[in-house]
N, C-alpha and C positions, 0 to 999 in steps of 0.2 A: 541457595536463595529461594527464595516463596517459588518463581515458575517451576522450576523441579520439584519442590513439593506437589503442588497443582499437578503435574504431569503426572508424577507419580500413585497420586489418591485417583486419580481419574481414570490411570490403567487400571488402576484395583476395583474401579466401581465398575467401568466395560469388560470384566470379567466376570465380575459377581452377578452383573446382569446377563451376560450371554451364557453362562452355565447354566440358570434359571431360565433360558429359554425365550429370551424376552427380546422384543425390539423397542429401539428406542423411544418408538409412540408407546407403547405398553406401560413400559417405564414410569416414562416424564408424566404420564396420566393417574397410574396407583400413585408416586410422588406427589401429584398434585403444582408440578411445573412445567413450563414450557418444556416444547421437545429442543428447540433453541436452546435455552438454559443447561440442561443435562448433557448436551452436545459438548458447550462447552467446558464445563466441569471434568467431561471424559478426554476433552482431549487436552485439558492443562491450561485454557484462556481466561478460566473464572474461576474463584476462589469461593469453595463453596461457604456460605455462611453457614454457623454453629446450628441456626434451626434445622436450616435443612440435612445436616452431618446426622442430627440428632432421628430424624425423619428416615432419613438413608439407614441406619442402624437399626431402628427398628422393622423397619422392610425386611433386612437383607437378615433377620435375627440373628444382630453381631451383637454377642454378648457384652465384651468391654468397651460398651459406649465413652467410657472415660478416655481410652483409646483413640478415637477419631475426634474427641471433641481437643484432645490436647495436643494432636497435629494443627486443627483448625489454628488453636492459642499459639502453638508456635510459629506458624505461615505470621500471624498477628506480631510477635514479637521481632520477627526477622525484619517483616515489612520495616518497624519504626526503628529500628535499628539502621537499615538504609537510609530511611528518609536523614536520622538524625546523620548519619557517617557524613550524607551526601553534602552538607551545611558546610564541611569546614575540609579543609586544605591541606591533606598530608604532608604532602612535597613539599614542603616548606620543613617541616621538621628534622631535626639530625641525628644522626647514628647516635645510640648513648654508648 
């Protein structure tokens, strides 16, 4: 499901930044976002959008940007894939 993606991209970017030495203010400042915001993206509560993935990427000069941005697409696909599951009524259906 999307919040373990989240969780997960989030532990990767609170690594990528404490390697480099940085604190969360440092951070969310060269990003050009809240320190709020980046808080939550590292601990898995916000879903980073594709600009800022793309932002993150080039900071942290991670080469296969196509990479993080087709995590972002798939958090996106899972989402509406929920949304849609959630609409209808399994338990009503029967063994085939």
């Amino acid at each position: 499901m999307p919040k373990a993606f989240n969780k997960t991209f989030g532990q990767t970017m609170r690594q990528w930044r404490e390697e480099d030495g940085l604190t969360l203010a440092e951070a969310s400042k060269e990003l050009g976002v809240t320190i709020g915001y980046l808080s939550q993206v590292e601990n898995g509560l916000q879903k980073p959008s594709p600009q800022f993935t793309l932002k993150l990427g080039r900071f942290y000069e991670y080469t296969p940007l196509s990479s993080l941005l087709s995590i972002v697409r798939d958090w996106e696909i899972a989402e509406t894939i929920a949304r849609i599951e959630a609409k209808y009524d399994y338990s009503k259906l029967k063994d085939a």
